[in-house]
C-alpha positions in Angstrom: 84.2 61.5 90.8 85.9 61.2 87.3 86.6 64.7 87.5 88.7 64.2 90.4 90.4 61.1 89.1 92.2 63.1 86.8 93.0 65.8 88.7 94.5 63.7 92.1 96.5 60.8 92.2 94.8 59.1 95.2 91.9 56.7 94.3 88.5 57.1 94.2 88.0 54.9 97.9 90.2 57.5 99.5 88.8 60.5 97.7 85.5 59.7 99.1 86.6 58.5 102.7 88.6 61.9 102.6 86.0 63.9 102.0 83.7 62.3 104.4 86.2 62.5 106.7 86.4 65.9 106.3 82.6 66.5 106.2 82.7 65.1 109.7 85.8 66.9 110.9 83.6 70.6 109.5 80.2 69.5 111.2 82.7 69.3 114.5 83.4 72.9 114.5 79.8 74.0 113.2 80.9 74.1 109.9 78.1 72.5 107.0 79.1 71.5 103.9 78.3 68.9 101.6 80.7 66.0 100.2 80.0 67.4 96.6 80.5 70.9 97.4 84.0 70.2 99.3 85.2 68.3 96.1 83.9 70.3 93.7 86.0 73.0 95.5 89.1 70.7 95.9 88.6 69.7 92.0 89.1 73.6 91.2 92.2 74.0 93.7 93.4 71.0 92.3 93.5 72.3 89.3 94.9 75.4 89.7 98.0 74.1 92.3 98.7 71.0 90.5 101.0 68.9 92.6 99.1 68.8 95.9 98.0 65.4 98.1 94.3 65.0 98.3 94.7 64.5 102.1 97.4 67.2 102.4 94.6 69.8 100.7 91.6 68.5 103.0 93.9 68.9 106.3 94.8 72.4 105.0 91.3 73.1 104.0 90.0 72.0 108.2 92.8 74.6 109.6 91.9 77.1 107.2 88.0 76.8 107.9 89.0 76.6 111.8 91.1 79.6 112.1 87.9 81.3 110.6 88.1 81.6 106.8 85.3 81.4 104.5 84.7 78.7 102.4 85.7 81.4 99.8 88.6 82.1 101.5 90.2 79.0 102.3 89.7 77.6 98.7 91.6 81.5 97.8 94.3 80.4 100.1 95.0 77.0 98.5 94.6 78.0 95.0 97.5 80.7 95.4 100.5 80.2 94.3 103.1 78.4 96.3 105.3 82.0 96.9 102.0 83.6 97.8 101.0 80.9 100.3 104.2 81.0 102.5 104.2 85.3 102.3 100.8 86.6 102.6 
């Protein structure tokens, strides 16, 4: 959790209800996947976007992952840059 304190500017509360959110939204649609491995994804994203809403990057993350993308995949897709996000 200290590794996503300095990476998002939400707090740690709403990190965690996020991502449990999230975990629950994913079981919905037969999707597994545990809290740690969903922010240990988001921490690497995070990383590499800079700039980007905890919540905005979980709610991008379920409509990814619903459309039918990997885990892989969606955390691809959110990593890219900006330009390469709107023109795939």
């Amino acid at each position: 959790m200290s590794e996503a304190d300095a990476v998002f500017d939400e707090n740690r509360r709403m990190l965690a209800n996020r991502t449990l959110q999230l975990e629950r939204m994913l079981g919905e649609i037969s999707v597994g996947e545990s809290p740690q491995a969903l922010l240990g994804g988001f921490i690497t994203v995070g990383r590499a976007v800079r700039r980007i809403g905890y919540s905005d990057l979980c709610q991008h993350y379920f409509n990814l992952r619903a459309a039918g993308a990997s885990r892989e995949n969606a955390l691809a897709a959110l990593a890219a840059p900006a330009a390469e996000r709107r023109n795939p």
